[in-house]
C-alpha positions as CSV (number, residue, x, y, z in Angstrom):
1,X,2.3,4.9,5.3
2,X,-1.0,6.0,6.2
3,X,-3.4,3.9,8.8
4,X,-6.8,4.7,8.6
5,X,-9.5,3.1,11.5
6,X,-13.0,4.3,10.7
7,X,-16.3,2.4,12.8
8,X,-19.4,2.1,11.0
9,X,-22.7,1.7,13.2
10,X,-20.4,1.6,16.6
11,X,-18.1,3.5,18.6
12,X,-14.6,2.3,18.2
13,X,-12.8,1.7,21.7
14,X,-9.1,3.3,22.1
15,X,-7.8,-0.3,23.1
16,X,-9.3,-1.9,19.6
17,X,-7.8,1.0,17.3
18,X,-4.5,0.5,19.0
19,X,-5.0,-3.5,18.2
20,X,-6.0,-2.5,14.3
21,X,-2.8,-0.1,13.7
22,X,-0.4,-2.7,15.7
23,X,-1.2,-5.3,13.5
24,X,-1.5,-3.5,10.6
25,X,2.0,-1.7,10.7
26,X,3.2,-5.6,10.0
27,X,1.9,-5.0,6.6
28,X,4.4,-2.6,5.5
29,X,7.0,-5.1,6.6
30,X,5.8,-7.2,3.9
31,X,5.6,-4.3,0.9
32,X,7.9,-2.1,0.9
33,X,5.0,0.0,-1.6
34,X,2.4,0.4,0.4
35,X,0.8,3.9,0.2
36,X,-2.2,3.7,3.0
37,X,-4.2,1.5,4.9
38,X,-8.0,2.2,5.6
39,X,-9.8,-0.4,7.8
40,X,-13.5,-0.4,8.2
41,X,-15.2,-1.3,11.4
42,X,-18.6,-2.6,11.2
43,X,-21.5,-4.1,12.9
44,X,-24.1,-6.2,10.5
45,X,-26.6,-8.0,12.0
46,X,-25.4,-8.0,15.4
47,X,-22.0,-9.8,13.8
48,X,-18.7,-7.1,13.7
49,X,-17.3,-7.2,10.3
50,X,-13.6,-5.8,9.3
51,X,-12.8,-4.4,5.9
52,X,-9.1,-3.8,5.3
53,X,-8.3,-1.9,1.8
54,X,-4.2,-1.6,1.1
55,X,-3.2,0.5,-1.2
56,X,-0.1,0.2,-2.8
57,X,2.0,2.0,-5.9
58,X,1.2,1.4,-9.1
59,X,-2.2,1.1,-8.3
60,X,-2.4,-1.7,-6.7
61,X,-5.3,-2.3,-4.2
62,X,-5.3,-5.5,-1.5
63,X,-8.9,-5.8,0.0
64,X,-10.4,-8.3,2.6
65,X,-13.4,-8.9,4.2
66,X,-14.1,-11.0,7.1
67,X,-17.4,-11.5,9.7
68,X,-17.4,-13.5,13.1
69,X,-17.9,-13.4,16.7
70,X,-15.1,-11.3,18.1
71,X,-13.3,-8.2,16.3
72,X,-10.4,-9.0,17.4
73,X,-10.5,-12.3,16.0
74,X,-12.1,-10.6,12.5
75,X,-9.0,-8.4,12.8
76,X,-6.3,-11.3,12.6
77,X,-8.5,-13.3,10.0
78,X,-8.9,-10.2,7.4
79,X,-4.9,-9.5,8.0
80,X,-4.0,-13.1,6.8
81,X,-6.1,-12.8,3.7
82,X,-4.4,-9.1,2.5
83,X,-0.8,-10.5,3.3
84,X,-1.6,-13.5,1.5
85,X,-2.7,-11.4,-1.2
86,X,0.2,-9.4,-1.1
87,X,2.9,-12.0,-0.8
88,X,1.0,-13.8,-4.2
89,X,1.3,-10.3,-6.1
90,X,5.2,-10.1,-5.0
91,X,5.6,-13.7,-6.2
92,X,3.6,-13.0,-9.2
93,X,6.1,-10.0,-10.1
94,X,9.0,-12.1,-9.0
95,X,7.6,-14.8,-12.0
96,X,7.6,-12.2,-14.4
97,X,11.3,-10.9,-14.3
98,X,13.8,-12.9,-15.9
99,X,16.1,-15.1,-14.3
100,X,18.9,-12.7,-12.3
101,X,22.4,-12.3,-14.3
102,X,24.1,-14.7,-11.7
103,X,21.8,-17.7,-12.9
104,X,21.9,-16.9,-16.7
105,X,25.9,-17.0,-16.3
106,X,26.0,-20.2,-14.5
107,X,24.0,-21.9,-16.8
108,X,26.3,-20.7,-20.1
């Protein structure tokens, strides 16, 4: 899996990139598909702002946004909404198959 940290309108410390690809390892954890990783780094109006895009197989594409007081805390906040979003797509696809040949025979 491929972990991308880019900074837009700063200069990225060492110590924050290290936070960004720690955490975001976890991800892969969750989904088994993921492909890459790219998180933005931004400063808007004196406010940082993280952008995390997952991309997965099948073309499947997780994005959050989030904008507070402290990256680090932008970090953890944008990481819960994309494993949210992944854990509702894995339930989603769960829905969809049928029930597994175990349960079909033990309701016969």
């Amino acid at each position: 899996m491929n972990i991308i940290v880019n900074a837009r309108h700063m200069d990225a410390t060492d110590p924050i990139k290290d936070y960004v690809q720690a955490k975001v390892a976890k991800l892969e954890r969750l989904y088994d598909n993921m492909q890459s990783i790219e998180v933005i780094l931004d400063i808007e109006a004196e406010q940082p702002k993280v952008e995390i895009i997952a991309t997965a197989r099948r073309k499947n594409t997780f994005v959050a946004t989030h904008r507070g007081e402290d990256m680090y805390a932008c970090v953890d906040q944008c990481l819960d909404k994309v494993s949210q979003q992944v854990r509702r797509h894995k339930d989603r696809v769960r829905d969809r198959q049928g029930p597994s040949h175990e349960q079909s025979l033990a309701q016969e």
